[in-house]
C-alpha positions in Angstrom: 22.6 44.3 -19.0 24.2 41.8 -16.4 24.1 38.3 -17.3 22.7 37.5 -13.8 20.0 39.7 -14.1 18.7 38.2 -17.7 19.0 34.8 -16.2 16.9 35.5 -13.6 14.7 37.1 -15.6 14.0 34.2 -18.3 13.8 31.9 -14.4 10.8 34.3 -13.5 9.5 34.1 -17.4 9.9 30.0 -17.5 8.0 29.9 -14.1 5.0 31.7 -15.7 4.9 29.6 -18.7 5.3 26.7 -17.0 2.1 27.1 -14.7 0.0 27.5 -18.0 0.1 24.3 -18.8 0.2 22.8 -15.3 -3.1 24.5 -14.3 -4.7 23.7 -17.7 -3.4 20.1 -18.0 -4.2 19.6 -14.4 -7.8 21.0 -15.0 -8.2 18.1 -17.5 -7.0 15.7 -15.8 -9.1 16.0 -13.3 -12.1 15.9 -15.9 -10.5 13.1 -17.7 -10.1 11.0 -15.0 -13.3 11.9 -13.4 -15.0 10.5 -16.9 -12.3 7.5 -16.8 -13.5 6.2 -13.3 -17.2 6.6 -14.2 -17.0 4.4 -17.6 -19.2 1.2 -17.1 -17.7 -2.4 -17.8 -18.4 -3.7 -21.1 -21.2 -5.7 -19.5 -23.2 -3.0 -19.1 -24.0 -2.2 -22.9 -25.5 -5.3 -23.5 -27.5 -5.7 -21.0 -30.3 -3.3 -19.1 -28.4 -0.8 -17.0 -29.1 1.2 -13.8 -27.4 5.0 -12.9 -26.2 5.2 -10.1 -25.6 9.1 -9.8 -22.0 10.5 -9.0 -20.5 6.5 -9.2 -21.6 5.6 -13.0 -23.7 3.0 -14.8 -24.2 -0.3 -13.4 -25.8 -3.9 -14.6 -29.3 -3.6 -13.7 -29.9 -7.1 -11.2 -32.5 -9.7 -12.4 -35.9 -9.1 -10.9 -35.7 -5.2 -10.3 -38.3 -3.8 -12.0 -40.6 -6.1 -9.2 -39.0 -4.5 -6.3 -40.9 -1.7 -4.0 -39.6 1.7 -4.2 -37.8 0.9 -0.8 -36.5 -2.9 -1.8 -35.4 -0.6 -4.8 -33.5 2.0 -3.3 -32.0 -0.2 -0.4 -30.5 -2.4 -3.3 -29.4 0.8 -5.0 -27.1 2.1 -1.6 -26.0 -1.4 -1.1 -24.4 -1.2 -4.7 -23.1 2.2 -4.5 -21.4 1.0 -1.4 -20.0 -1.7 -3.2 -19.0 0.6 -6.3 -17.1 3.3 -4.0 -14.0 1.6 -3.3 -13.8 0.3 -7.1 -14.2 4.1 -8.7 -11.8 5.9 -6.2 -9.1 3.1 -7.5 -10.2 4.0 -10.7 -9.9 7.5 -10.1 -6.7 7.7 -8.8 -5.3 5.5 -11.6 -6.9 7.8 -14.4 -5.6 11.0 -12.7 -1.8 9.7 -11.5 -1.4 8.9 -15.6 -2.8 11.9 -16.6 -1.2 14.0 -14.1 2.6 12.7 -14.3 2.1 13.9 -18.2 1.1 17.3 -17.4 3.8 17.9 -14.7 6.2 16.3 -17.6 5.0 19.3 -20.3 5.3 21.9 -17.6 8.8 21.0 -16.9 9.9 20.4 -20.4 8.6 24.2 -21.1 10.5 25.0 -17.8 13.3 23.7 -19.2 13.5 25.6 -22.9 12.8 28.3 -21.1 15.4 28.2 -19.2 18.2 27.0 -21.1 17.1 30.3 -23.8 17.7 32.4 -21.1 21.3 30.7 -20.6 22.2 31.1 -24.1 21.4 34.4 -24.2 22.7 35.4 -20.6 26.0 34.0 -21.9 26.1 36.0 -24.9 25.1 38.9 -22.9 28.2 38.5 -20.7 31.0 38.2 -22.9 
């Protein structure tokens, strides 16, 4: 067998490896982070919170529980308008860190890979 022929063999095999773990890793990153962004402060715990669905758990303001169910969900968009800005920066923060890791074990499996393939291309050419 040629030498050029196994090496580009093992290229092929170390570019299929290496997309296992960059699709799975980059699947739970994007959970990770997603769960990262939408952690409350350490305020919240001890005190009352409030849910604010697809943004996370907020303090729950003084006096809420007297508001009409319009006062009620007015205050609630004014805070998820306030929140948005906050959990995309979280967000990305989470999923840049967890991401650069991932791409760093796909191209350390790249890179065994490839340099087996070299070792045992030169072998197969002399």
């Amino acid at each position: 067998m040629d030498a050029t022929r196994i090496s580009r063999g093992f290229h092929r095999l170390a570019l299929f490896l290496a997309a296992i773990p960059l699709l799975v890793g980059g699947y739970f990153s994007v959970i990770y982070a997603v769960g990262e962004a939408s952690m409350p402060p350490a305020e919240v715990w001890s005190k009352p919170a409030l849910k604010i669905e697809g943004f996370g758990t907020v303090p729950m303001p003084l006096g809420f529980d007297r508001l009409t169910r319009d006062e009620r969900d007015e205050l609630v968009d004014q805070m998820a308008a306030s929140l948005r800005p906050q959990w995309w920066a979280n967000l990305s923060e989470a999923l840049g860190v967890s991401l650069a890791i991932t791409l760093a074990a796909s191209l350390a499996v790249y890179g065994v890979v490839r340099a087996i393939g070299w070792v045992i291309g030169g072998f197969a050419a002399s």
